[in-house]
C-alpha positions in Angstrom: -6.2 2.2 -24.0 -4.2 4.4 -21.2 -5.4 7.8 -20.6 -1.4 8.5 -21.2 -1.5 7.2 -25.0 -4.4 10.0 -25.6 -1.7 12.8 -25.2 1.4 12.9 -27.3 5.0 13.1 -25.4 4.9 17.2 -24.8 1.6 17.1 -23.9 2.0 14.4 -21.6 5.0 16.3 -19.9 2.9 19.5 -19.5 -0.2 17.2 -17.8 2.3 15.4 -15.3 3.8 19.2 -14.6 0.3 20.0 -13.7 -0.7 17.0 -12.0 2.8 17.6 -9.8 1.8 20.7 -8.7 -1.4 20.2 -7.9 -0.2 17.3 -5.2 2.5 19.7 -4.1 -0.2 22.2 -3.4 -2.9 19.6 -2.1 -0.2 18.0 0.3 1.1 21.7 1.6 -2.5 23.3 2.0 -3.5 20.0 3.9 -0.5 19.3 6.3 -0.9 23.3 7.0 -4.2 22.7 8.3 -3.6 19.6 10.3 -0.7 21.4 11.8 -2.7 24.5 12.4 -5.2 22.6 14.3 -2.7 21.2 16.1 -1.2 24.0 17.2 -4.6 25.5 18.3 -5.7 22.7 19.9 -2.6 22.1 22.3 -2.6 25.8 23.1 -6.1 25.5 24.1 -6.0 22.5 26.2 -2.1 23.0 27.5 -0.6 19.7 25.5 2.7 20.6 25.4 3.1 20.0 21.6 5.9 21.9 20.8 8.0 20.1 23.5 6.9 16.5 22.7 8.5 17.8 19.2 11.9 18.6 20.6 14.8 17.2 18.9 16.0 13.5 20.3 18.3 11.6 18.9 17.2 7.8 20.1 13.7 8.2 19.6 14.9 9.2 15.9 16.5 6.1 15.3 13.7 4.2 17.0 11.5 5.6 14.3 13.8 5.0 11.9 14.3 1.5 12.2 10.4 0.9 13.1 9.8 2.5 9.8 12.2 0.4 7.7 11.0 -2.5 9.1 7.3 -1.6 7.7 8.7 -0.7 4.4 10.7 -4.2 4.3 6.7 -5.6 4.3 6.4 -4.2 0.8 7.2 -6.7 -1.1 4.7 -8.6 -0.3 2.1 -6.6 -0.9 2.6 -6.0 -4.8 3.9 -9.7 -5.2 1.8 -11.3 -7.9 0.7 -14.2 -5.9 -0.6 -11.3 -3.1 -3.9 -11.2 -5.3 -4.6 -14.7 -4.0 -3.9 -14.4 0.2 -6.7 -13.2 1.5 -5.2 -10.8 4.0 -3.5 -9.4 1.2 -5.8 -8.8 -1.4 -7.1 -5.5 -0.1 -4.2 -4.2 0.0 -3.0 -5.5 -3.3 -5.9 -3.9 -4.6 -5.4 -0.4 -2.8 -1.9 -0.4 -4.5 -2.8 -1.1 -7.5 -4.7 2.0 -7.6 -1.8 4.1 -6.4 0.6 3.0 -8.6 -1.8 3.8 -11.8 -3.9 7.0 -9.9 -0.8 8.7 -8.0 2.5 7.0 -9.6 2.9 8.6 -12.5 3.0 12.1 -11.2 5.6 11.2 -8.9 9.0 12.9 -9.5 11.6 13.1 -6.5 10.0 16.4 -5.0 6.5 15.1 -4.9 7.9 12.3 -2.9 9.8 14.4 -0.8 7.3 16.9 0.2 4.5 14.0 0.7 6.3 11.6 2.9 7.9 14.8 5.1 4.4 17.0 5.3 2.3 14.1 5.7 4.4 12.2 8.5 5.1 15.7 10.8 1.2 16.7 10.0 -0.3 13.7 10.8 1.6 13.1 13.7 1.0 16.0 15.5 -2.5 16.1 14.9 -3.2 12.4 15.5 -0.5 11.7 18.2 0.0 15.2 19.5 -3.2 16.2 19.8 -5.6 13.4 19.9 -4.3 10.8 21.4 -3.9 12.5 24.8 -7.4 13.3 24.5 -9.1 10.4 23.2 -6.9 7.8 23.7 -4.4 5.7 21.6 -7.2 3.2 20.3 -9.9 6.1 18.9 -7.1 7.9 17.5 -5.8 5.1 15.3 -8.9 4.4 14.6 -9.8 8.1 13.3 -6.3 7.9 11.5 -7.0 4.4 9.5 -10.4 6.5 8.5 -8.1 9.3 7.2 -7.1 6.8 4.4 -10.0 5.3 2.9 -8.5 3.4 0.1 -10.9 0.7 0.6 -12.0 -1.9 3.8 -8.3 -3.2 3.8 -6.0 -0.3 3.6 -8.0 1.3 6.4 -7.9 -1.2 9.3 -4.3 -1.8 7.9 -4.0 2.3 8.9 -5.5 1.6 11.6 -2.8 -0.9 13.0 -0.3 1.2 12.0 -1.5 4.0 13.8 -1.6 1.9 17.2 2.2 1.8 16.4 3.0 4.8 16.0 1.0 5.9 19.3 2.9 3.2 21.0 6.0 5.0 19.9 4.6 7.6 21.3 3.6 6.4 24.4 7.0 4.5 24.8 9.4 7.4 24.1 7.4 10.5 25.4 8.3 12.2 22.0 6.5 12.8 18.4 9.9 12.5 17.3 9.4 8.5 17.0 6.3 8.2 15.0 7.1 11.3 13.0 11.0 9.5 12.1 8.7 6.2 11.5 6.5 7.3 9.2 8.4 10.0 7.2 10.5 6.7 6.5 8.0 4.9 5.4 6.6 7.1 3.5 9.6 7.8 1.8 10.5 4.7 0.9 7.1 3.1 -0.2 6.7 6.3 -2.5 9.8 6.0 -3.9 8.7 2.3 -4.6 6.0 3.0 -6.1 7.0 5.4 -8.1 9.8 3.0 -9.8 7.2 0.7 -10.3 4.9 3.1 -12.0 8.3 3.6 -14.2 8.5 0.5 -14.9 5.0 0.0 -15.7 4.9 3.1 -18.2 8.4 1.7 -19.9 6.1 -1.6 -20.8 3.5 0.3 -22.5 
């Protein structure tokens, strides 16, 4: 039986208010701490953070469009037949668990505040900051760790990461993988929280 069925409707409503501020909160407290660190650790070492997040307009399309054309791969990840692919299954699997764990307490602000905090968090921790460092290949790597949804969705991370450096690299801006991956995000949250609609609407 669901956990959902245990509750009845006004007690469900007052769970997924809780649950929705709880990821609000998670999601501020931890993208405030990425970005603190940041921020420290550019100041300390003389990164020049604050200028590789300057406002440009082409490497904002470029991330854009890179970003689309990851969340165009959706669909074939939560296809049916994705189960039976092997380079797919992992992934399959990973979703799954979103869409029962984390889709149901998605409304529009929770996706909002996710995909935005996340991308410019991540990306100026993980491209700002360590990249220069460490290079682009330890710091994807370190970023497909940050998302241990299981063997899969990690080196999947992982190569997604190498991306976004390399938009990085390319453009001289965190403008590109920040525009990439708030785009992504936004669109595969906002997919998966219609499926986790639809899902629920079945029950």
């Amino acid at each position: 039986m669901p956990a959902a069925a245990l509750y009845s409707a006004p007690d469900r409503v007052k769970v997924r208010s809780a649950m929705r501020l709880t990821i609000v909160r998670l999601e501020l407290l931890a993208s405030a701490a990425l970005l603190g660190a940041a921020a420290a650790w550019s100041r300390l070492r003389g990164l020049g953070l604050a200028a590789a997040l300057g406002p440009a307009a082409e490497p904002a399309a470029l991330g854009v469009a890179a970003g689309l054309a990851l969340a165009a791969t959706l669909p074939l990840v939560t296809a049916p037949w994705a189960r039976r692919v092997l380079l797919l299954r992992g992934l399959r699997r990973a979703w799954d668990a979103l869409e029962s764990g984390l889709g149901p307490s998605l409304g529009r602000v929770e996706v909002l505040v996710l995909a935005v905090c996340s991308a410019v968090s991540e990306e100026a921790f993980f491209r700002g900051v360590l990249q220069p460092e460490i290079g682009l290949v330890p710091a994807s790597a370190l970023f497909g760790l940050l998302h241990p949804l299981g063997l899969a969705y990690v080196v999947w991370a992982m190569a997604v990461g190498a991306g976004l450096g390399a938009l990085f690299a390319a453009t001289g801006s965190l403008v590109a993988p920040i525009a990439a991956h708030g785009t992504y995000n936004l669109v595969a949250l906002a997919y998966l929280r219609r499926r986790s609609s639809r899902q629920e609407e079945l029950r």
